[in-house]
C-alpha positions as CSV (number, residue, x, y, z in Angstrom):
1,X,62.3,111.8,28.5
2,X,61.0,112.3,25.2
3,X,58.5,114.7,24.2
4,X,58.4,114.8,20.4
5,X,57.1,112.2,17.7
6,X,60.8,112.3,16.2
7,X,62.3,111.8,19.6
8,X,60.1,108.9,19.6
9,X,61.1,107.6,16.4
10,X,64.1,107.7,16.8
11,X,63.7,105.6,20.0
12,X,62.6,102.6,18.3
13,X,65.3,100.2,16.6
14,X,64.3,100.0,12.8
15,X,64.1,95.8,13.5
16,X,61.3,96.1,16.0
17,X,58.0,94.9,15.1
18,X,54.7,96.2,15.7
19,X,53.8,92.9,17.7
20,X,56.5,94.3,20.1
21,X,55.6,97.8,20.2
22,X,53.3,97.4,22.9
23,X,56.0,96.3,25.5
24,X,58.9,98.5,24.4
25,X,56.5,101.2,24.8
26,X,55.7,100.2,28.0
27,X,58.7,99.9,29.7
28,X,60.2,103.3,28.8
29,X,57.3,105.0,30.1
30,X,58.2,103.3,33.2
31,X,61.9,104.3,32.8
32,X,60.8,107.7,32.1
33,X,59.7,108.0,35.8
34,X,62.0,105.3,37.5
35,X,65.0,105.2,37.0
36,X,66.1,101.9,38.6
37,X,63.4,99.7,37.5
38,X,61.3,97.0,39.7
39,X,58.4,94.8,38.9
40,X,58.9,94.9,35.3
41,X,55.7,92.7,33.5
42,X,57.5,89.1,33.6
43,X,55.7,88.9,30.0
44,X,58.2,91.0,28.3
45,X,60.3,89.4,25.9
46,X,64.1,91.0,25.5
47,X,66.8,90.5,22.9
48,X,69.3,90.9,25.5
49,X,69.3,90.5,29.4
50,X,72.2,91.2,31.4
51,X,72.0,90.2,35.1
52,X,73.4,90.8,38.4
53,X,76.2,92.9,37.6
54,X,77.4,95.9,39.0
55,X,76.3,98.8,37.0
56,X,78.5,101.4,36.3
57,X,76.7,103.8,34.0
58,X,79.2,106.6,33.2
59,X,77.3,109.2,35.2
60,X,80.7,108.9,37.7
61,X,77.9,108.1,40.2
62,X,78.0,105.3,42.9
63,X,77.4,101.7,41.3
64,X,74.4,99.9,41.7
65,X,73.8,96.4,41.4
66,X,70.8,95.9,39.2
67,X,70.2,94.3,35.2
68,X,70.1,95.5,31.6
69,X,67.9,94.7,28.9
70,X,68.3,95.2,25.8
71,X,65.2,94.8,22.6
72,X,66.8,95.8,18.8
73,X,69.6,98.1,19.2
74,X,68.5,99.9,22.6
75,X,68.2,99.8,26.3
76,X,64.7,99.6,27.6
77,X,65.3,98.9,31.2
78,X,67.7,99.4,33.9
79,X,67.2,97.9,37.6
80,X,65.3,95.1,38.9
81,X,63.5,92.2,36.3
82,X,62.6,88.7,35.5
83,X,61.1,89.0,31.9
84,X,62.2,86.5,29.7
85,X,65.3,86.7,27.3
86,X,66.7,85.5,23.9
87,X,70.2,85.8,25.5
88,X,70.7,85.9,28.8
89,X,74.0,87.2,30.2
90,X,75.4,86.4,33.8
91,X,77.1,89.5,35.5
92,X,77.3,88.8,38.7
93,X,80.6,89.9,40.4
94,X,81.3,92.2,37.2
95,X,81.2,95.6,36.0
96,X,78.5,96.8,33.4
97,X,79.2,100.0,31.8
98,X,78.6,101.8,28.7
99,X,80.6,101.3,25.4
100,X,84.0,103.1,25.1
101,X,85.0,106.0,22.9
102,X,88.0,105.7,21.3
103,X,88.6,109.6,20.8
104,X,91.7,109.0,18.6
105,X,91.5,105.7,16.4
106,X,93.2,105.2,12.9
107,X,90.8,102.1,12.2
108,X,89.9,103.9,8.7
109,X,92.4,101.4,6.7
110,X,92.3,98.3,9.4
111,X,88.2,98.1,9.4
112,X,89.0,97.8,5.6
113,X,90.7,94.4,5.9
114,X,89.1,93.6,9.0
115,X,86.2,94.9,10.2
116,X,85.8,93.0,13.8
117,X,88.3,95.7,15.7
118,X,89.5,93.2,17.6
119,X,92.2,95.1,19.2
120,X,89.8,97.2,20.5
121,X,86.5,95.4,21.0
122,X,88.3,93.3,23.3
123,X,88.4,96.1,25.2
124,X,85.2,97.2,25.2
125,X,85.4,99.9,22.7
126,X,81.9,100.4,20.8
127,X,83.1,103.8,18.6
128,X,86.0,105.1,17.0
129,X,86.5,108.7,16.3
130,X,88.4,108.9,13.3
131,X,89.9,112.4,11.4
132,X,93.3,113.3,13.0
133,X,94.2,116.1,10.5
134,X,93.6,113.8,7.7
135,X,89.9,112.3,6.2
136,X,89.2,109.6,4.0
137,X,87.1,112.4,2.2
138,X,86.5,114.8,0.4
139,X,88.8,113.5,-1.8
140,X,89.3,114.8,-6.0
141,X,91.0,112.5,-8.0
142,X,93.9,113.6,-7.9
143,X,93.7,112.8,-4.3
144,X,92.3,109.7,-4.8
145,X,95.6,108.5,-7.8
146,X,98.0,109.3,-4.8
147,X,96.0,107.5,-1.9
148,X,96.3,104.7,-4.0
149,X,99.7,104.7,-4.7
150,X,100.7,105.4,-1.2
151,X,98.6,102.3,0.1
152,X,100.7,99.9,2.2
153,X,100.2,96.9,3.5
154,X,96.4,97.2,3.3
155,X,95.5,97.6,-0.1
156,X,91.4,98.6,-1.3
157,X,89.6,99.8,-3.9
158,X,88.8,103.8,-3.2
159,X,84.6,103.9,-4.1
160,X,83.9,106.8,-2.3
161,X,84.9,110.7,-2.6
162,X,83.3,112.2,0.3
163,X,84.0,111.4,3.6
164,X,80.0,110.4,4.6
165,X,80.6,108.4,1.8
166,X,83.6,106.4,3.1
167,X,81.8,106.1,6.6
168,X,78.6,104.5,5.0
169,X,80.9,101.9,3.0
170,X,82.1,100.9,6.4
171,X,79.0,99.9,8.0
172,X,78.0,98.2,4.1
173,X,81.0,96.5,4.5
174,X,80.1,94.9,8.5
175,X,82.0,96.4,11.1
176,X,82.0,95.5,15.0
177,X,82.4,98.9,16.3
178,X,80.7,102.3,15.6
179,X,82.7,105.1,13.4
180,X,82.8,108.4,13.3
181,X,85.1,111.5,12.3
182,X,86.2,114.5,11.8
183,X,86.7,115.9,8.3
184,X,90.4,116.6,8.6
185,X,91.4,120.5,7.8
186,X,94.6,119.2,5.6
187,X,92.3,116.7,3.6
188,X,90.4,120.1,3.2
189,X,93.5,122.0,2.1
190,X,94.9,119.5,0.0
191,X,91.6,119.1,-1.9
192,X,91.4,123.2,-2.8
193,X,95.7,124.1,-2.8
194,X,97.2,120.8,-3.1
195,X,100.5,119.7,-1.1
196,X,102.4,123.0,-1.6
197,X,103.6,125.3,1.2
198,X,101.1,128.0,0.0
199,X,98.4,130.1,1.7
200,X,95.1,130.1,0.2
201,X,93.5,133.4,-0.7
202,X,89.9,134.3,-0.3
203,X,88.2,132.5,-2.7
204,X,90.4,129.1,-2.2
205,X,89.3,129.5,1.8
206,X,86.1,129.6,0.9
207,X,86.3,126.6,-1.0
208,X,87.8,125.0,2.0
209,X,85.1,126.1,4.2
210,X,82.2,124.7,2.0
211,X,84.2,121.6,1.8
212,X,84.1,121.5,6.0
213,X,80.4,122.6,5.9
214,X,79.3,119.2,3.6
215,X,81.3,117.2,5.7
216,X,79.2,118.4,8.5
217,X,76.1,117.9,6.9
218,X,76.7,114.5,6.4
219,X,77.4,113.9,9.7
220,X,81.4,114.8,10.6
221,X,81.8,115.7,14.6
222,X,83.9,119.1,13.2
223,X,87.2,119.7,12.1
224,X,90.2,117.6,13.0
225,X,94.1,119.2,12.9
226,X,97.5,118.2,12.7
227,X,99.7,120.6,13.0
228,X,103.4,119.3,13.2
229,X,102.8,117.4,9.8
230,X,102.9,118.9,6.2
231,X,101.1,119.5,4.3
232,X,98.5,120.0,7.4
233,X,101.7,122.5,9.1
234,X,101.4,125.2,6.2
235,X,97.9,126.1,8.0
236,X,98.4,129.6,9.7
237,X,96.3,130.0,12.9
238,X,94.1,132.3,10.9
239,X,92.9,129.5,8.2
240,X,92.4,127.7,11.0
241,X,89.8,130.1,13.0
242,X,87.9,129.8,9.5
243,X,87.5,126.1,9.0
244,X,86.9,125.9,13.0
245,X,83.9,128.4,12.8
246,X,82.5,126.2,10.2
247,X,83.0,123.6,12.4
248,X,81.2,125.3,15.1
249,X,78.4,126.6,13.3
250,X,77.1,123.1,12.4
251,X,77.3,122.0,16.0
252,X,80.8,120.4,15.8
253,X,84.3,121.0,17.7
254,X,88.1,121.9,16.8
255,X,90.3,119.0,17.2
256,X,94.2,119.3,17.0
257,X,96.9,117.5,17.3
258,X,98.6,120.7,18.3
259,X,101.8,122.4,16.6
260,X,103.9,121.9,19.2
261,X,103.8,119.4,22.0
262,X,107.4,119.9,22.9
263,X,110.0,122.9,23.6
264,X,107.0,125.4,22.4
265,X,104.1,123.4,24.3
266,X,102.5,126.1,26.1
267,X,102.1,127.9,22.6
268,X,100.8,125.3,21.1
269,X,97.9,125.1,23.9
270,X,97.7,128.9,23.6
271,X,97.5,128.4,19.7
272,X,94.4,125.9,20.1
273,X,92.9,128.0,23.2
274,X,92.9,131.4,20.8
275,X,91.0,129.1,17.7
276,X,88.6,127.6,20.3
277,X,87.7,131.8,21.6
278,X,87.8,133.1,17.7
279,X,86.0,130.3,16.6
280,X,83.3,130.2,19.2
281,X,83.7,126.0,18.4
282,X,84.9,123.8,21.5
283,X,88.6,122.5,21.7
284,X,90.2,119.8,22.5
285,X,93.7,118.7,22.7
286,X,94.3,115.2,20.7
287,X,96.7,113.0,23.3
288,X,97.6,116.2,25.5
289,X,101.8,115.2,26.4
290,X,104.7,117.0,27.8
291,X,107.4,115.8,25.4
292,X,111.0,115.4,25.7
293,X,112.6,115.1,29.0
294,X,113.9,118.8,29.3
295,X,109.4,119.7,28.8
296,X,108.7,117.5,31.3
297,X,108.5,120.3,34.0
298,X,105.6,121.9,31.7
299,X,102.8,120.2,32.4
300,X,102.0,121.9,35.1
301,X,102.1,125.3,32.7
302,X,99.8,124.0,30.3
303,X,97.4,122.0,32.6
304,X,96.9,126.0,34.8
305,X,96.7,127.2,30.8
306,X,93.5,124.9,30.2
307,X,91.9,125.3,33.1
308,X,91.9,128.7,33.2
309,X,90.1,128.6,29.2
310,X,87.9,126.3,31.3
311,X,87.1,128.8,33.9
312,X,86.5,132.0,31.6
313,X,83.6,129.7,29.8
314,X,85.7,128.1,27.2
315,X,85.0,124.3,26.3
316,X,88.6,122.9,26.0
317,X,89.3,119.5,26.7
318,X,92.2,116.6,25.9
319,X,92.7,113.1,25.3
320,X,95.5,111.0,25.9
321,X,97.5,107.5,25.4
322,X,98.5,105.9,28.4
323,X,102.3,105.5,27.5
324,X,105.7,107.1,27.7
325,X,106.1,106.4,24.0
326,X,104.5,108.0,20.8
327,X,104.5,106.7,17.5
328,X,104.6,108.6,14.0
329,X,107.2,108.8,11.4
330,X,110.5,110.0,10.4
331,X,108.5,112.8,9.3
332,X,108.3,114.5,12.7
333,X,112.0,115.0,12.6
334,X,112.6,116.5,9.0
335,X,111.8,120.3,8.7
336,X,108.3,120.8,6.8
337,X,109.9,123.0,3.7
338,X,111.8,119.6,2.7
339,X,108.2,118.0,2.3
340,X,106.5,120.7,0.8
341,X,104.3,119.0,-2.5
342,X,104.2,115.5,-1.0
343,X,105.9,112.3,-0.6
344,X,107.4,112.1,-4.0
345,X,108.7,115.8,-3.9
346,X,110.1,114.9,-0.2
347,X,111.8,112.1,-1.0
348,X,113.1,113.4,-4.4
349,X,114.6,116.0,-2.4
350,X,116.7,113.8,-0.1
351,X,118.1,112.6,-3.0
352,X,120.1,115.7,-3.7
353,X,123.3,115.8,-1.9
354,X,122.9,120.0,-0.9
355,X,119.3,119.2,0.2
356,X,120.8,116.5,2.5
357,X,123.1,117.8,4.2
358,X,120.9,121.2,4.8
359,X,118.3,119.0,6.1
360,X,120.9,116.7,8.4
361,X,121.8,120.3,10.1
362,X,118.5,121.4,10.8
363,X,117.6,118.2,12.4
364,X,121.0,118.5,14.6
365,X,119.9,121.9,15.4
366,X,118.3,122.4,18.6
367,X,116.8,125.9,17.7
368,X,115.5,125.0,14.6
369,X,112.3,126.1,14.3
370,X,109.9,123.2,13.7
371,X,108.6,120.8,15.7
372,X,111.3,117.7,15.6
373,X,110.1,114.2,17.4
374,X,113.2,112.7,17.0
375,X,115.4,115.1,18.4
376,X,114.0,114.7,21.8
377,X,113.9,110.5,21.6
378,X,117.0,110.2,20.4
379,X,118.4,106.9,18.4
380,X,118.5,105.0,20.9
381,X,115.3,106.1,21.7
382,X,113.7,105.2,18.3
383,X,112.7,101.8,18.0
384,X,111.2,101.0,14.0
385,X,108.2,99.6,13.6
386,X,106.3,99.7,10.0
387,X,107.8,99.8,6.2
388,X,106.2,99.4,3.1
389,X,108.6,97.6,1.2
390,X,109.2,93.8,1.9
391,X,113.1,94.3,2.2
392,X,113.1,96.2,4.9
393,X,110.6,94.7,6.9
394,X,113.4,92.5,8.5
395,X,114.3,96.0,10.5
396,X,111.1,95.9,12.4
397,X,111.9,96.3,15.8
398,X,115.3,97.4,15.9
399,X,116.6,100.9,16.8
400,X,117.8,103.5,14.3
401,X,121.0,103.8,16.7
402,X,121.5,99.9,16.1
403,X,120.5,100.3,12.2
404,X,122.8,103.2,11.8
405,X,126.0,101.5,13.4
406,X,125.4,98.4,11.2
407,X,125.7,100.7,8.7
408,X,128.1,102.4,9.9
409,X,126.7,105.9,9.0
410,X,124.9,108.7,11.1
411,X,121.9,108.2,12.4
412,X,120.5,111.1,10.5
413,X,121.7,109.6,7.2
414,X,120.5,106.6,8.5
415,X,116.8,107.4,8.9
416,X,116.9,109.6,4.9
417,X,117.9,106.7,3.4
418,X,115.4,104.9,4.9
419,X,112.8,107.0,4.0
420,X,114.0,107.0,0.1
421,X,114.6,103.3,0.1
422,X,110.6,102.3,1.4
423,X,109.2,105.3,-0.7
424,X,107.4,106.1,3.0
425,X,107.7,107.5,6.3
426,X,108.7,104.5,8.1
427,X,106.4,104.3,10.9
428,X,108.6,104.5,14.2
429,X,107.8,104.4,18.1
430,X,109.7,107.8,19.8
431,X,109.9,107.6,23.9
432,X,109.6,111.2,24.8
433,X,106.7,111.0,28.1
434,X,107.4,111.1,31.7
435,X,105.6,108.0,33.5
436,X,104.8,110.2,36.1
437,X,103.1,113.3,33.7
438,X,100.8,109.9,32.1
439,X,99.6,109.2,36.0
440,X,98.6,112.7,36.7
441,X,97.1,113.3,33.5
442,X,94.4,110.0,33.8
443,X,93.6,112.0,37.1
444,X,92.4,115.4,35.6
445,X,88.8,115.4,35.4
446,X,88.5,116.6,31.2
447,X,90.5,114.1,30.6
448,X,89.3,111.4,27.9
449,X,91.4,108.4,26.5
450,X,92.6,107.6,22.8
451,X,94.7,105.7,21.5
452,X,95.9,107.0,18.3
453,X,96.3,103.6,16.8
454,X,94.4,101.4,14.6
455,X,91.8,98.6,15.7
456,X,93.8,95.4,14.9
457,X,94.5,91.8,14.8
458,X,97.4,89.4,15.6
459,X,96.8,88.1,11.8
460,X,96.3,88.1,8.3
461,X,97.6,91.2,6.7
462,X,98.3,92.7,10.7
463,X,101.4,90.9,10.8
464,X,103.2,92.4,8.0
465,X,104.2,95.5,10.2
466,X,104.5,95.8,14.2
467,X,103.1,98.6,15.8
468,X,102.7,100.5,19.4
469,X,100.8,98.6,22.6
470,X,98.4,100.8,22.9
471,X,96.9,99.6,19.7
472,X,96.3,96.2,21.8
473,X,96.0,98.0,25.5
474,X,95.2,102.0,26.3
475,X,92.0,101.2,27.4
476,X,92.4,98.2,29.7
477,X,95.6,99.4,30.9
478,X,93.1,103.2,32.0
479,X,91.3,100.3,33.9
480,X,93.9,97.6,34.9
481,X,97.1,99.7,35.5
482,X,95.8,103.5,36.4
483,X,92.2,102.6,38.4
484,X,93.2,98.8,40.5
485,X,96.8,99.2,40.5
486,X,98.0,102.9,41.2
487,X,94.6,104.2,41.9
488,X,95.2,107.5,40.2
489,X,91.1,107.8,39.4
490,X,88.2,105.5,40.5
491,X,86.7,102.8,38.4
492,X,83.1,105.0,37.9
493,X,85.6,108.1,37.1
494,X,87.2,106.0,34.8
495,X,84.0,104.9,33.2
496,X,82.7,108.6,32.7
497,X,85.6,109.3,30.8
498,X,85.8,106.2,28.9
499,X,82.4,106.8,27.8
500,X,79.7,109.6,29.0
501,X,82.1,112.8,28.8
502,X,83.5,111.7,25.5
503,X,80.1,111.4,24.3
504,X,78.8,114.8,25.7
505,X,82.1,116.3,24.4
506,X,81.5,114.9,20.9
507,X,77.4,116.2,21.0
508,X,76.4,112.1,20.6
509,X,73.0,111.3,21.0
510,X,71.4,109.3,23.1
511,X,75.3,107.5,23.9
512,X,77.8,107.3,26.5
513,X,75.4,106.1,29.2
514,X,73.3,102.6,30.4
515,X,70.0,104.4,30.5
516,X,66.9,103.5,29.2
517,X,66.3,104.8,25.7
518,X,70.2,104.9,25.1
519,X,71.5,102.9,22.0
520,X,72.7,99.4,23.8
521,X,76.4,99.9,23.9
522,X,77.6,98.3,26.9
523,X,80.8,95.8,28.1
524,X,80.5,93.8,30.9
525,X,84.2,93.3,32.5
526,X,85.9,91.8,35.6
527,X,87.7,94.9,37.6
528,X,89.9,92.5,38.9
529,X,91.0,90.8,35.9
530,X,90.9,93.5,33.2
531,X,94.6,94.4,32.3
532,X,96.4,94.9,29.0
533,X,99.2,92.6,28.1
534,X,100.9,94.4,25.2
535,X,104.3,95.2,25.4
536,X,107.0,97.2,23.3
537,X,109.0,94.1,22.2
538,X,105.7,92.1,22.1
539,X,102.9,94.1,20.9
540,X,100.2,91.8,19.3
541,X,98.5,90.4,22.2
542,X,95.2,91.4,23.4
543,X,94.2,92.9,26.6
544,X,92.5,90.3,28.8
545,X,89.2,90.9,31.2
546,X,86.3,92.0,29.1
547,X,83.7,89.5,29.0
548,X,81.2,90.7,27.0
549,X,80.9,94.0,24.5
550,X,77.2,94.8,22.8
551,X,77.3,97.5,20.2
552,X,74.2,98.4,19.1
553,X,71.9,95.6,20.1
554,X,74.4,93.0,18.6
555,X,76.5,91.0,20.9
556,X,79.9,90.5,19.0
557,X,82.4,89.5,21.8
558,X,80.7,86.9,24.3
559,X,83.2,85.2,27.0
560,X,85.7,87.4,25.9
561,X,86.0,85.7,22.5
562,X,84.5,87.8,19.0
563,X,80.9,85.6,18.1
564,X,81.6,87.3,14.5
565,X,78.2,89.6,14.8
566,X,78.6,92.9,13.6
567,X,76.8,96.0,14.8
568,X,78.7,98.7,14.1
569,X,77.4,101.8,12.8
570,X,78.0,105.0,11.3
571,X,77.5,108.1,14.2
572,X,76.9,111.6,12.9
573,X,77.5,114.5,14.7
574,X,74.5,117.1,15.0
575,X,75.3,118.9,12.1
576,X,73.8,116.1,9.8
577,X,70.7,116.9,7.4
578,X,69.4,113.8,8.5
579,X,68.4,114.6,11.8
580,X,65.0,116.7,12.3
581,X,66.9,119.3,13.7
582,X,69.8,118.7,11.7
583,X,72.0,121.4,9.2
584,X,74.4,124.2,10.0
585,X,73.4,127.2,11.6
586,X,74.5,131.0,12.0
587,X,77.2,130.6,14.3
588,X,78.5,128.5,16.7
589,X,76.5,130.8,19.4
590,X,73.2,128.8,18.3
591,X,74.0,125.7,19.1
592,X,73.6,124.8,23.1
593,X,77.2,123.7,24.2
């Protein structure tokens, strides 16, 4: 219920007249009181009607069979109704549930060139949660010179410095889903310190922190982390605390991709546990994983380690992928003093013979003391997938154990003179997860789903580089594979964790849920048809069973093909000036977790 004038205003859609004020008003006072509606005035004219399905509404409650309607961008009643309809949607024999939360997307470049996100909105995915360590803002120009050197196959015009900025040239742009992001704590340390392996001293972490609280205020959902990566890997845990309590303060949440996932896994969990009590922000865990073979047998370890944060009255969470394969870049297996200044200083290293073979014996060692990807995939276990440079786009697909016998070198020497040749990363999958860790962890009840992959397109500027399934099937596969097939959660578990616990976890407003008053984000699907279809040889094809997705009000995939409507949105956290109630406060303490 609401029971203030700017509750109320910000009920209405900004596209609803007064001549239908009358009605709206009418029916949520009827919602307010009843929550499965019945002998709604026939008079009422909706945007939207959906009817006859099976409602699923991400409370993890019982389903009911009932309808939806929809008038501007929100839901005004759920039950039992025969008013009238501009579109009228048959559900009958499907599944209507709210919008899913991507907790982990890296749409920020492919919205750019293609701002359907069909990858995911064929999946029913209404917003992407964007900020994994890195921001598209706040950027200086110096920032800004390199981002636009570094581009790669997407290339774009940088017109924004802050990140509200780049979120509100999205939705200018058109975009079919909702964004939203952290403001990544390496975007904040490059912006003060640089790329250097340096520590900041008090003055430069206060800089930092200011730069954390405007990205609040303008709406970031906190402070995103990611620690195994330079120049985001220089961060001690103490930086950290500070740019977390800023985070916390204006209502938002630590978010890491934690420093080790690996050998050191249970100190990595203890790392983000310690930041979560210091800070007094919530944690979570971006795509939790045992990885590596020999760390399979410490899940268990670091599941008790959560749960017993959860228990003393900490708010720590995770997300996850549902694969046995990761993807990053060759990166992950070079030692972070070798990248210390940035690409150019990286690769300018390799060049030097000492520096090469230094770095060859660190990645061989098995004590080194970083966190090293590759070492645990192996090279057979390293398939590539992504270059910059159109020579070497011919290697897509192969492994860096077949590339490096071609060439008849090491695969270590292999994979650094990659790296100098495409003047990148070279984006590669790594298959480190146990099949049997990914069931049990779609089971655990704090468990939310991301896919840590961009919202894409089997066209256009997509097919330049390959990429990871789970760009084209994490959330259909939580549905297909994990609820129908192996039954390792039920479908309205699954649906409260594709949609109402990531928004509660995220401090969303009036998302996550098909409730009257709710901005209409819904996807009607077929439980026994929704699967994904994505492979590792074949990744570009789209995950099959979703009928219909509305986001926002706007219906933008309608028998499971994209109508070209877009209603995506920016969503700000509660932090934002532009909420009533909006701003930073004294600590994390005030804010109602």
């Amino acid at each position: 219920m609401w029971s203030s004038a700017r509750a109320w205003q910000d009920l209405l859609p900004s596209e609803v007249n007064l001549k239908r004020l009358i009605p709206l008003a009418s029916l949520l006072l009827l919602s307010c009181s009843t929550p499965r509606l019945k002998d709604l005035p026939t008079s009422t004219a909706y945007d939207i009607a959906i009817r006859g399905g099976t409602i699923y509404d991400g409370s993890g409650g019982a389903p009911h069979t009932g309808d939806v309607a929809i008038i501007g961008d929100r839901i005004v009643a759920v039950g039992k109704f025969d008013g009238r309809a501009k579109v009228d949607i048959d559900a009958t024999g499907k599944a209507v549930a709210p919008g899913f939360i991507n907790m982990l997307s890296w749409a920020n470049e492919s919205l750019i060139a293609d701002g359907r996100g069909l990858s995911d909105l064929k999946q029913g995915v209404t917003l992407e949660v964007m900020g994994e360590g890195s921001s598209m803002g706040p950027w200086n120009a110096e920032m800004i010179a390199l981002e636009t050197v570094r581009q790669g196959d997407i290339k774009y015009p940088i017109t924004w410095t802050t990140l509200g900025g780049f979120l509100e040239a999205l939705e200018t742009r058109g975009i079919g889903p909702n964004v939203a992001s952290m403001i990544g704590a390496e975007t904040a340390r490059t912006y003060v310190l640089g790329e250097g392996d340096v520590d900041p001293d008090p003055k430069q972490l206060g800089a930092m922190r200011r730069l954390v609280v405007q990205a609040m205020e303008e709406g970031a959902l906190g402070v995103g982390t990611s620690l195994i990566y330079a120049p985001g890997s220089y961060a001690e845990t103490d930086e950290l605390v500070a740019l977390a309590s800023e985070a916390g303060r204006c209502g938002g949440l630590y978010v890491s991709h934690m420093r080790y996932e690996s050998d050191r896994l249970l100190d990595g969990v203890d790392e983000l546990i310690e930041i979560s009590r210091r800070s007094g922000a919530p944690g979570e865990i971006w795509h939790l994983k045992a990885a590596g073979k020999n760390n399979w047998g410490k899940l268990d370890a670091a599941i008790a380690r959560i749960e017993a944060a959860r228990a003393s009255g900490l708010r720590i969470s995770a997300n996850m992928y549902t694969y046995i394969a990761g993807s990053t870049g060759f990166d992950a297996a070079m030692p972070p003093w070798v990248q210390a200044g940035g690409r150019e200083a990286w690769i300018a290293r390799l060049k030097d013979p000492a520096t090469r073979a230094k770095v060859i014996a660190e990645i061989r060692d098995p004590k080194a003391p970083y966190e090293n990807l590759y070492r645990h995939a192996g090279a057979e276990g390293t398939t590539m997938v992504g270059f910059r440079t159109e020579a070497l786009k011919p290697l897509t697909g192969r492994t860096l154990a077949d590339y490096a016998k071609e060439k008849g070198v090491s695969p270590e020497d292999a994979m650094i003179d990659l790296v100098i040749a495409d003047g990148s990363r070279v984006q590669v999958v790594y298959f480190l997860m146990s099949e049997d860790n990914v069931r049990r962890q779609t089971a655990l009840p704090w468990m939310t789903f991301g896919s840590d992959a961009a919202a894409l397109a089997p066209e256009g500027v997509f097919l330049k580089s390959s990429t990871h399934p789970r760009a084209y099937g994490n959330f259909a596969r939580v549905l297909g594979k994990y609820v129908r097939e192996e039954k390792a959660l039920t479908l309205p578990e699954a649906v409260r964790r594709l949609a109402a616990l990531p928004a509660h976890n995220l401090g969303l407003r009036d998302r996550g849920l098909i409730k009257a008053g709710y901005h209409a984000d819904v996807v009607v699907f077929d439980p026994a048809m929704v699967g994904d279809h994505a492979t590792y040889d074949s990744p570009r094809q789209y995950s099959t069973g979703v009928s219909e997705v509305v986001v926002n009000g706007v219906l933008s995939l309608r028998g499971g093909e994209p109508t070209g409507a877009l209603g995506g949105k920016v969503v700000r956290g509660r932090g934002w000036k532009g909420w009533e109630d909006g701003g930073c406060r004294r600590s994390a303490k005030a804010w109602t977790w």
